[in-house]
C-alpha atoms as an extended CHARMM CRD file, in Angstrom:
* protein
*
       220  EXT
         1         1  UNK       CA            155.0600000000      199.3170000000      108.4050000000  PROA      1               0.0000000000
         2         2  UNK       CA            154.8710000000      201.0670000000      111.8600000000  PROA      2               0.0000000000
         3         3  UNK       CA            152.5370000000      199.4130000000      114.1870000000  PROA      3               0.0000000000
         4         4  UNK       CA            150.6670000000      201.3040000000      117.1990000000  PROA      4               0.0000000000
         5         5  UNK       CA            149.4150000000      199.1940000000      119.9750000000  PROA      5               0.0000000000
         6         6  UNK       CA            147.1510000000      200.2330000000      122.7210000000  PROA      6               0.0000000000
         7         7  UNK       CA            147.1340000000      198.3720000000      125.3850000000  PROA      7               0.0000000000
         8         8  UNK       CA            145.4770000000      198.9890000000      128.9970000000  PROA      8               0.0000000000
         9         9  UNK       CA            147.2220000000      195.9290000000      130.5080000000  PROA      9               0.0000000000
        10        10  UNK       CA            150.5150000000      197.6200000000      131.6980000000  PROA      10              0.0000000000
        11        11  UNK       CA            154.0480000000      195.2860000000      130.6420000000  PROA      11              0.0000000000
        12        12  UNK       CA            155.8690000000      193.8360000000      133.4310000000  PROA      12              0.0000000000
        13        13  UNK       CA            159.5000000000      193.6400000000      133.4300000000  PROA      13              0.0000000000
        14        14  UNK       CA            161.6880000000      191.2620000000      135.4450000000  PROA      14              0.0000000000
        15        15  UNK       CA            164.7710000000      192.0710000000      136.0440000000  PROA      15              0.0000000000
        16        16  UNK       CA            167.7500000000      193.1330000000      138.2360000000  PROA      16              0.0000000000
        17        17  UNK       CA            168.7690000000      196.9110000000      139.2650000000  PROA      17              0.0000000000
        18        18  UNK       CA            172.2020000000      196.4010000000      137.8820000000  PROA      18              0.0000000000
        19        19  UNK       CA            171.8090000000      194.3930000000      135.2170000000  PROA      19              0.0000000000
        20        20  UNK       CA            172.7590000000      196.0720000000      132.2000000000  PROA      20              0.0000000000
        21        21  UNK       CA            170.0920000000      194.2400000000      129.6800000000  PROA      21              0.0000000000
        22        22  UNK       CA            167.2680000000      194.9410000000      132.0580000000  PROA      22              0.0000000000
        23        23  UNK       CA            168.7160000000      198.5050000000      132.1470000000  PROA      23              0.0000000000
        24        24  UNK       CA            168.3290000000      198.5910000000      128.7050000000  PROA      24              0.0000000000
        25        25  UNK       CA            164.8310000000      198.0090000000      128.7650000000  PROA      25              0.0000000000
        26        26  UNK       CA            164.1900000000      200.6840000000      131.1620000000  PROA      26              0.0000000000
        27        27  UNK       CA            165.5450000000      203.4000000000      129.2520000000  PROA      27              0.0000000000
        28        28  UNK       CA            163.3240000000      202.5250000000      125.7310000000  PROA      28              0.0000000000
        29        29  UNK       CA            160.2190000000      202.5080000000      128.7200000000  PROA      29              0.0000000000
        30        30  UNK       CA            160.9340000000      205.8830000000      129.8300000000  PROA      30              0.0000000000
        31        31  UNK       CA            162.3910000000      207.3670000000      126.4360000000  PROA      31              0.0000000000
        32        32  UNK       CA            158.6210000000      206.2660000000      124.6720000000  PROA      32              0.0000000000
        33        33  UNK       CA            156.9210000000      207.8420000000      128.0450000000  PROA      33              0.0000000000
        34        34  UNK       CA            155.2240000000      204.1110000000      128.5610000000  PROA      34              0.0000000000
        35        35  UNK       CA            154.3470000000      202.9590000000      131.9410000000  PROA      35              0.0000000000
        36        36  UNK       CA            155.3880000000      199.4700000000      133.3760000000  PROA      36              0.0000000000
        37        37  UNK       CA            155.4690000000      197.4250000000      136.4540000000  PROA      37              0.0000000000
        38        38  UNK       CA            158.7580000000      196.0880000000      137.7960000000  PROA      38              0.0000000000
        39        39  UNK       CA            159.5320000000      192.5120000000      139.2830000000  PROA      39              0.0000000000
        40        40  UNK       CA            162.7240000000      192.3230000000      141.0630000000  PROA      40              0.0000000000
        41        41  UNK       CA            165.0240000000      189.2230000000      140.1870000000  PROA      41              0.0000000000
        42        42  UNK       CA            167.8570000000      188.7690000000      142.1980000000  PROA      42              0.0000000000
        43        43  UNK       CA            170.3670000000      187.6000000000      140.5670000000  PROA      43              0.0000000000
        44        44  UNK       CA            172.4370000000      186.8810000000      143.8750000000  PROA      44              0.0000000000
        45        45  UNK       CA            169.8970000000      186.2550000000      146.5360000000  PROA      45              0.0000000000
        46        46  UNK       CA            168.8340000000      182.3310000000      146.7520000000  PROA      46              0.0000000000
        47        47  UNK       CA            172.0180000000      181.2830000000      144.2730000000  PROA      47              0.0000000000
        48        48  UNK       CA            170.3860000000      183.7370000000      142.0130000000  PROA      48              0.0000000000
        49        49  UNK       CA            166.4740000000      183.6580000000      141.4810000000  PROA      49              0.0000000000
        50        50  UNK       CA            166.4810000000      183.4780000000      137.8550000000  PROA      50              0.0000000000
        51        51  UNK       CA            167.4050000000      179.5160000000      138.1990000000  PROA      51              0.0000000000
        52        52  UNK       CA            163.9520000000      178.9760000000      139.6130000000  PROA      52              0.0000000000
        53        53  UNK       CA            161.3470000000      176.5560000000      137.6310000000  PROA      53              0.0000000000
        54        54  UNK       CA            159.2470000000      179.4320000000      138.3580000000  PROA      54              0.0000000000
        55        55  UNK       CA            161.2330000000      182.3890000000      136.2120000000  PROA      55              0.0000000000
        56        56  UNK       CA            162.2690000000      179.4820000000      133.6430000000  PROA      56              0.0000000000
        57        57  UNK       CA            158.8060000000      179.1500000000      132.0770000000  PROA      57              0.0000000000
        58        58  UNK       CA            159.6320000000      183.2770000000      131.7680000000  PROA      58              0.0000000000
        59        59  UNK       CA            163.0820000000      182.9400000000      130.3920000000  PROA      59              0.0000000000
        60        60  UNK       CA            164.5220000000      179.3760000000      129.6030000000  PROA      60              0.0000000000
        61        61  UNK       CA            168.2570000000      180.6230000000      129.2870000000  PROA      61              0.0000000000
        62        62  UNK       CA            167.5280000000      182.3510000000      133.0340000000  PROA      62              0.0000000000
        63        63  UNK       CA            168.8600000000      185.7990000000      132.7760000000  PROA      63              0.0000000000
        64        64  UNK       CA            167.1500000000      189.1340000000      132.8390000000  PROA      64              0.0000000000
        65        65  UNK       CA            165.0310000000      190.9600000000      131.5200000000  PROA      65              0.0000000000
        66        66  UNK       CA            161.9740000000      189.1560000000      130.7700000000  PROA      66              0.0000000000
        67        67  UNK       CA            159.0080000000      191.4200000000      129.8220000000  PROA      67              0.0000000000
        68        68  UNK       CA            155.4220000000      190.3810000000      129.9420000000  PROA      68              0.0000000000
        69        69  UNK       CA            153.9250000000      192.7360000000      126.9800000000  PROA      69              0.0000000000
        70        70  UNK       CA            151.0140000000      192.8580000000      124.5370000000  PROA      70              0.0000000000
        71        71  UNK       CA            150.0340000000      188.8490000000      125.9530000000  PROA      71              0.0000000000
        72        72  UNK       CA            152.7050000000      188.0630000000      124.9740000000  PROA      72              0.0000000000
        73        73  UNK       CA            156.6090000000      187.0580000000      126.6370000000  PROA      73              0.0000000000
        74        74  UNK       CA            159.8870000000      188.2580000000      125.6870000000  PROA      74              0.0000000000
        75        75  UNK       CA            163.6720000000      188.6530000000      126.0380000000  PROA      75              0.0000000000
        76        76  UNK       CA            166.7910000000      189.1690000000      124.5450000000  PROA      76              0.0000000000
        77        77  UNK       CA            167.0380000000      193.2550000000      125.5850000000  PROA      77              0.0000000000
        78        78  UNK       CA            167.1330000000      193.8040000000      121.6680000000  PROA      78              0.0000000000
        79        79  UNK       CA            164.3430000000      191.9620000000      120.3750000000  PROA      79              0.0000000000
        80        80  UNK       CA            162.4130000000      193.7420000000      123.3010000000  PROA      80              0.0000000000
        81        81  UNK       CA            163.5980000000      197.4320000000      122.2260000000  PROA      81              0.0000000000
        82        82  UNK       CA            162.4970000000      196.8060000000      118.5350000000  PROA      82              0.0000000000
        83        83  UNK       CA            159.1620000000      195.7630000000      119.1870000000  PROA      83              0.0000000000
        84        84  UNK       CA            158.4890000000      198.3770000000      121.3480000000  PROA      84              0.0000000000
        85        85  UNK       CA            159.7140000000      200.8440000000      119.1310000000  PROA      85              0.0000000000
        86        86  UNK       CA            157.4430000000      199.1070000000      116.3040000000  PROA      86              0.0000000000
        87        87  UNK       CA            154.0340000000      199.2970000000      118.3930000000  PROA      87              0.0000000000
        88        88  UNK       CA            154.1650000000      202.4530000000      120.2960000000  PROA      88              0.0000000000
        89        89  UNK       CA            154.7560000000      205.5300000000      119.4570000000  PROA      89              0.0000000000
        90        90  UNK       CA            157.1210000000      208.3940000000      120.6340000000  PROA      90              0.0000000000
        91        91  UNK       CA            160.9560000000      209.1970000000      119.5500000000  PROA      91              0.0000000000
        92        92  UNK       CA            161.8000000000      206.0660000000      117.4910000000  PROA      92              0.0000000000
        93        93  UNK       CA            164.6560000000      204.4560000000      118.2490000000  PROA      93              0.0000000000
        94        94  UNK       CA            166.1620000000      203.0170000000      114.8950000000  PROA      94              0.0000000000
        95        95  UNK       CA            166.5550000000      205.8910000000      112.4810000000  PROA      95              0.0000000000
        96        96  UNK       CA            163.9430000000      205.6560000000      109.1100000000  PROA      96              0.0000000000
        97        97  UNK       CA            167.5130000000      206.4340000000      106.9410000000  PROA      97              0.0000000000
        98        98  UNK       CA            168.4650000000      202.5480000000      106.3480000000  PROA      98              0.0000000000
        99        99  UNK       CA            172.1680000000      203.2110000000      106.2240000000  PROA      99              0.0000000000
       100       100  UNK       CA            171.9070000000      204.8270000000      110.1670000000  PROA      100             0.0000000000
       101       101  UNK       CA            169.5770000000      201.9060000000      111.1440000000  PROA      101             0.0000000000
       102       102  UNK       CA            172.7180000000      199.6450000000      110.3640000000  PROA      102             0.0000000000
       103       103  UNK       CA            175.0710000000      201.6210000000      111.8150000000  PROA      103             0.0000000000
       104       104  UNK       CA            172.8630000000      201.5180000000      115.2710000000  PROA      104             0.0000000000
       105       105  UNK       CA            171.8590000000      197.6750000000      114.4480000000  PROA      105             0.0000000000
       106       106  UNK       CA            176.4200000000      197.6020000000      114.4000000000  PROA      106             0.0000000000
       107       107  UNK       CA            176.8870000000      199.6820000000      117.5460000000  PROA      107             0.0000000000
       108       108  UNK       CA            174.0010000000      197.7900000000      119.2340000000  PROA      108             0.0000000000
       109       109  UNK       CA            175.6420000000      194.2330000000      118.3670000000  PROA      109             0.0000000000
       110       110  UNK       CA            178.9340000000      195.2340000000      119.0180000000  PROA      110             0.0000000000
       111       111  UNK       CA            177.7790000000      195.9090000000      122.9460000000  PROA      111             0.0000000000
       112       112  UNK       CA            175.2780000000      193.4610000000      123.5940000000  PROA      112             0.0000000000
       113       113  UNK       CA            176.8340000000      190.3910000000      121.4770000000  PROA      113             0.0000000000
       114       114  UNK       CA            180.9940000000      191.5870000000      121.6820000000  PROA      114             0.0000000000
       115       115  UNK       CA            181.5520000000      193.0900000000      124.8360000000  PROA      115             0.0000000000
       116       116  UNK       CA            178.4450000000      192.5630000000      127.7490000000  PROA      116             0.0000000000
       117       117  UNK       CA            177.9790000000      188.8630000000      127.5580000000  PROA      117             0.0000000000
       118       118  UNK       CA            181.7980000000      188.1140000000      128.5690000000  PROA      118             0.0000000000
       119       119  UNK       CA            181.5790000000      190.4510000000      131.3410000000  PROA      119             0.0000000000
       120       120  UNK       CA            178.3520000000      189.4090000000      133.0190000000  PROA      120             0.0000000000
       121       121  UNK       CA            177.8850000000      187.9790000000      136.3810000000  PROA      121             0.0000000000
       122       122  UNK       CA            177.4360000000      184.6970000000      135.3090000000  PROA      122             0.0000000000
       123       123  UNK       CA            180.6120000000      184.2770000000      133.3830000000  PROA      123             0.0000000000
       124       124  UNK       CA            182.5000000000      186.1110000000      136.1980000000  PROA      124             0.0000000000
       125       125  UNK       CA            181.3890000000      184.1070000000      138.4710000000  PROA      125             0.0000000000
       126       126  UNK       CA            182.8640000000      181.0490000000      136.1880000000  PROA      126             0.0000000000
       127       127  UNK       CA            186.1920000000      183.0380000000      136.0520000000  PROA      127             0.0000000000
       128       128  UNK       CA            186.7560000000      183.0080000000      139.7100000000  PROA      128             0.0000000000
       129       129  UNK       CA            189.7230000000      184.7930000000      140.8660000000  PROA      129             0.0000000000
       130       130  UNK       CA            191.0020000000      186.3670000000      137.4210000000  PROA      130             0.0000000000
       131       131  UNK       CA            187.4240000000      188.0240000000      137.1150000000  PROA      131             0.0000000000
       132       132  UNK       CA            188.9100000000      191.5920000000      137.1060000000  PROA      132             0.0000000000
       133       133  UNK       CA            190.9280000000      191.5180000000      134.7940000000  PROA      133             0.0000000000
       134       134  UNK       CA            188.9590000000      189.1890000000      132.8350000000  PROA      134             0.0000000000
       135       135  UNK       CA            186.4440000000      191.8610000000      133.0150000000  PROA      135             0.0000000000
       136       136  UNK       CA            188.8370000000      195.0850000000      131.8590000000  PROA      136             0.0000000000
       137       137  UNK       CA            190.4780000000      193.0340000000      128.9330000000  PROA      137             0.0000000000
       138       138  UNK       CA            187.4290000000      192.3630000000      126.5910000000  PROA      138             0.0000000000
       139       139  UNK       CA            185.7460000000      196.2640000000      128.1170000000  PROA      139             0.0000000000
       140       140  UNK       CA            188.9620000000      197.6870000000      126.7000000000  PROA      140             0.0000000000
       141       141  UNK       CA            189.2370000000      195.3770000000      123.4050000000  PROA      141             0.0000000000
       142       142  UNK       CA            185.0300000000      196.4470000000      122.9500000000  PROA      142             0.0000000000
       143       143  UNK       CA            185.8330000000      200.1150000000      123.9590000000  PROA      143             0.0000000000
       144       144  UNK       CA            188.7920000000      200.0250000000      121.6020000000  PROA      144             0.0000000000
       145       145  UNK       CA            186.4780000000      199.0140000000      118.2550000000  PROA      145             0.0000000000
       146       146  UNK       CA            183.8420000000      201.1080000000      119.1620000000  PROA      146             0.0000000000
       147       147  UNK       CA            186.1330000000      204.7080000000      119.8290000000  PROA      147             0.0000000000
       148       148  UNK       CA            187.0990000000      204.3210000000      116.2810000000  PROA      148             0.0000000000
       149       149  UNK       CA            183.3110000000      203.7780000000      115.3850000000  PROA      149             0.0000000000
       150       150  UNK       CA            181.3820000000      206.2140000000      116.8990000000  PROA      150             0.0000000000
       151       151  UNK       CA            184.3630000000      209.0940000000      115.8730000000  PROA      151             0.0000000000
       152       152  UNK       CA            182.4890000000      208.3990000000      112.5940000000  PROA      152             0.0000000000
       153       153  UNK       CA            179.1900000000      208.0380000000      113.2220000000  PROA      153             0.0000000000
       154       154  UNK       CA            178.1950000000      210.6840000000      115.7230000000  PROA      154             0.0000000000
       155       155  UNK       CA            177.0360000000      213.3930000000      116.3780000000  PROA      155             0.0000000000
       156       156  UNK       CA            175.5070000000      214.6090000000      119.6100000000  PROA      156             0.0000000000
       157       157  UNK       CA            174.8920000000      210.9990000000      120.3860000000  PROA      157             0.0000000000
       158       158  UNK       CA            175.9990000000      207.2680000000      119.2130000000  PROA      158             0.0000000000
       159       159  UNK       CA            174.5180000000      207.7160000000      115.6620000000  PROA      159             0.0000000000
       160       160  UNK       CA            173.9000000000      211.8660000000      114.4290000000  PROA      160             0.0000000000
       161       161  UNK       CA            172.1800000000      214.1670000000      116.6830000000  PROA      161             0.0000000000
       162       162  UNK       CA            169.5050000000      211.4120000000      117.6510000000  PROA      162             0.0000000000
       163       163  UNK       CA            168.8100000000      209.1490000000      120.5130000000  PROA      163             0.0000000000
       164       164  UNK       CA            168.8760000000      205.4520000000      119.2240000000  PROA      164             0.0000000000
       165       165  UNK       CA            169.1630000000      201.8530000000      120.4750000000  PROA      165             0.0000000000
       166       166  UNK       CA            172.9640000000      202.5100000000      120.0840000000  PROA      166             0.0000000000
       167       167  UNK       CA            172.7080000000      204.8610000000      122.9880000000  PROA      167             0.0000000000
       168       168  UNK       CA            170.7100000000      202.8170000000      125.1950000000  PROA      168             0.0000000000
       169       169  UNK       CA            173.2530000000      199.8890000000      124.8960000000  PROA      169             0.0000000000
       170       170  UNK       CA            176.3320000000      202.3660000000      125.7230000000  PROA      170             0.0000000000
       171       171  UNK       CA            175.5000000000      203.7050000000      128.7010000000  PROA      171             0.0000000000
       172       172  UNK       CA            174.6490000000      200.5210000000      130.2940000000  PROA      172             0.0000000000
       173       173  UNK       CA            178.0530000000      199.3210000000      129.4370000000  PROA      173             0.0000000000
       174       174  UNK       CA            180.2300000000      202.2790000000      130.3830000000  PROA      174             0.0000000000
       175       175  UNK       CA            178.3410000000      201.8300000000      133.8290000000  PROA      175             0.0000000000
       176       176  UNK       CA            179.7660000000      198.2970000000      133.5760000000  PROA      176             0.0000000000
       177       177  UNK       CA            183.2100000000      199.5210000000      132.5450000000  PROA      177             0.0000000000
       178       178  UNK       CA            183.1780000000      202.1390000000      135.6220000000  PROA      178             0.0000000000
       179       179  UNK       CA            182.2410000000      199.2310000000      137.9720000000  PROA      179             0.0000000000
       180       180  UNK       CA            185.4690000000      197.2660000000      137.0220000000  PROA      180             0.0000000000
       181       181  UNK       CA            187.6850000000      200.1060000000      137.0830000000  PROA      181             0.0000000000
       182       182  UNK       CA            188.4860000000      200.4530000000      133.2290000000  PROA      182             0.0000000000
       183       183  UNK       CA            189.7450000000      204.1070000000      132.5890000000  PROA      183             0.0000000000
       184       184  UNK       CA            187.2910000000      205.2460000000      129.9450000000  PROA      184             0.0000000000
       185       185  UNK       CA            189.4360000000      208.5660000000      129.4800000000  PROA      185             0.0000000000
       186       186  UNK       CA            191.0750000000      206.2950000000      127.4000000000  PROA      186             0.0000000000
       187       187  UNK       CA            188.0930000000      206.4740000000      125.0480000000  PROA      187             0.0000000000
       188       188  UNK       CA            186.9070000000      210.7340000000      125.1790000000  PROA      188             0.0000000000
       189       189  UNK       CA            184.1810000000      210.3180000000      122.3990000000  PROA      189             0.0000000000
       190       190  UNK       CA            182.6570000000      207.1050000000      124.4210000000  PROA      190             0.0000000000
       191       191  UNK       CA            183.0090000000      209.0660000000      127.2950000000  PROA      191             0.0000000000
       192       192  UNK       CA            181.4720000000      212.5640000000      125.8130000000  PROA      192             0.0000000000
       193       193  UNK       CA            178.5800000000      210.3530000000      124.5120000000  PROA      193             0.0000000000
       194       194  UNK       CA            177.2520000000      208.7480000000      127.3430000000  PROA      194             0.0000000000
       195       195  UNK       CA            178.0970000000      212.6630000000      129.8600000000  PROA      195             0.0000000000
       196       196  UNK       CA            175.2870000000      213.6700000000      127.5960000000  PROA      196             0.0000000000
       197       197  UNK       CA            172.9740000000      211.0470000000      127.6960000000  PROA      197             0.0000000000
       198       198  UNK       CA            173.3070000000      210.8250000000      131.2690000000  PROA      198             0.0000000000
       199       199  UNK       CA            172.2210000000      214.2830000000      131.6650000000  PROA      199             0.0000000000
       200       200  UNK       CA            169.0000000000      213.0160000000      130.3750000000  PROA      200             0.0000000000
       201       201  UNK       CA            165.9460000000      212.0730000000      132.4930000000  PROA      201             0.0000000000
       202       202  UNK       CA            165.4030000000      208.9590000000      130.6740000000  PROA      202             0.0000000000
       203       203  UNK       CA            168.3430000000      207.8860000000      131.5570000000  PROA      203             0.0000000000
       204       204  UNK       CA            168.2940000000      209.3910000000      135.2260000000  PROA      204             0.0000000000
       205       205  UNK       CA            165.6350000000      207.8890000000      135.9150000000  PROA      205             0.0000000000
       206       206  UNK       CA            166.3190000000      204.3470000000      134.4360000000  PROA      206             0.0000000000
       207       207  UNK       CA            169.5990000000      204.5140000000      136.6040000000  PROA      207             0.0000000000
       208       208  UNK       CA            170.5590000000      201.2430000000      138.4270000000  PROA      208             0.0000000000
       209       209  UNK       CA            170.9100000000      203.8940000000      142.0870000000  PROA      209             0.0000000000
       210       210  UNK       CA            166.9950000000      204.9450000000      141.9050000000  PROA      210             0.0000000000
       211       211  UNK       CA            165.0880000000      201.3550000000      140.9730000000  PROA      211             0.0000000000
       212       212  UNK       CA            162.6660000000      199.7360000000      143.3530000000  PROA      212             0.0000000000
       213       213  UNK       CA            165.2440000000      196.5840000000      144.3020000000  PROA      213             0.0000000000
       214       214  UNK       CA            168.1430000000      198.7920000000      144.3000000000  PROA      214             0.0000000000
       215       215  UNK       CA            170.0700000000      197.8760000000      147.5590000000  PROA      215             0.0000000000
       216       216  UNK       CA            171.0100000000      200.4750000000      150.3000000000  PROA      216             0.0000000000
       217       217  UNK       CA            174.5460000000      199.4440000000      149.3880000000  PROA      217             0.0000000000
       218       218  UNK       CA            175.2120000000      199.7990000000      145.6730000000  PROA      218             0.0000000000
       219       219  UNK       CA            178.7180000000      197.8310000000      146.5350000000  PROA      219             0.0000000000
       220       220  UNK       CA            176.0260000000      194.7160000000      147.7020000000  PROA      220             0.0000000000
């Protein structure tokens, strides 16, 4: 059963301008039309600010996002996107046909869980010198499962002719690929995908380049 909440007490999200979860986040906020605050965590600045006491009683593995929603706390970018497409309404997010739910649940999991968490800052910043290449190898060995994937499952988008979860995790993650010069010509239906969504103004205006702690220098 669908829940719809309405709530007068805007959410607040923590996170980072280019951190791919938080981005996450942002698009489901502006693809349901729902208004939120933003509180910048800078995950360089100070040694990184999500190691505070302060943002640990927020998050207690200290990454980003955390959202304040519905008096309530929560994180994990997934966990976050499913609630809020169960309690508000607007363009759902996980198809109603069970058999395209699991294929975005897949696509979804294969991004967040198989590629993202091996390239993320705080990883890299355990790799040290190799992080580069550390970076492009598991990109390209994500990107290389998921071509094969999405050849069968979309359509316009990730998953048919709709925008899901799936899509919201790609385009993060090409961003990511992009930023660590991985050719993703390599992949032309990961690459058609997220040209599209990135003509939309969800996405637009989710973009890491137009958030309120987005550096003048995007190469800071």
């Amino acid at each position: 059963m669908r829940l719809t909440l309405v709530c007068l007490v805007k959410p607040v999200l923590h996170g980072y301008f280019r951190s791919s979860c938080s981005w996450r986040v942002r698009i489901a906020f502006a693809l349901k039309g729902i208004e939120y605050n933003q509180v910048a965590v800078n995950l360089i600045k100070d040694g990184g600010q999500q190691f505070t006491e302060q943002y640990k009683t927020l998050n207690p593995m200290q990454q980003v996002p955390a959202v304040e929603i519905d008096g309530t706390t929560l994180f994990q970018s997934l966990a976050v996107i499913q609630y809020i497409d169960e309690t508000r309404p607007g363009p759902r997010l996980l198809p109603v046909d069970p058999k395209a739910r699991a294929q975005v649940r897949m696509i979804s999991d294969l991004v967040a869980s198989g590629i993202q968490p091996l390239q993320n800052l705080y990883v890299l910043q355990k790799i040290g010198a190799e992080k580069l290449p550390w970076a492009q190898h598991f990109i390209n060995r994500g990107f290389q499962a998921l071509e094969p994937i999405l050849k069968q499952t979309s359509g316009k988008y990730c998953v048919g002719d709709e925008i899901s979860m799936a899509d919201i995790c790609l385009v993060p993650q090409v961003y990511n690929a992009q930023r660590y010069n991985v050719d993703v010509s390599q992949y032309p239906t990961i690459q058609r995908i997220n040209e599209t969504l990135l003509e939309i103004e969800a996405f637009k205006r989710s973009h890491p380049s137009r958030q309120p702690d987005t550096p003048a220098d995007l190469s800071a």
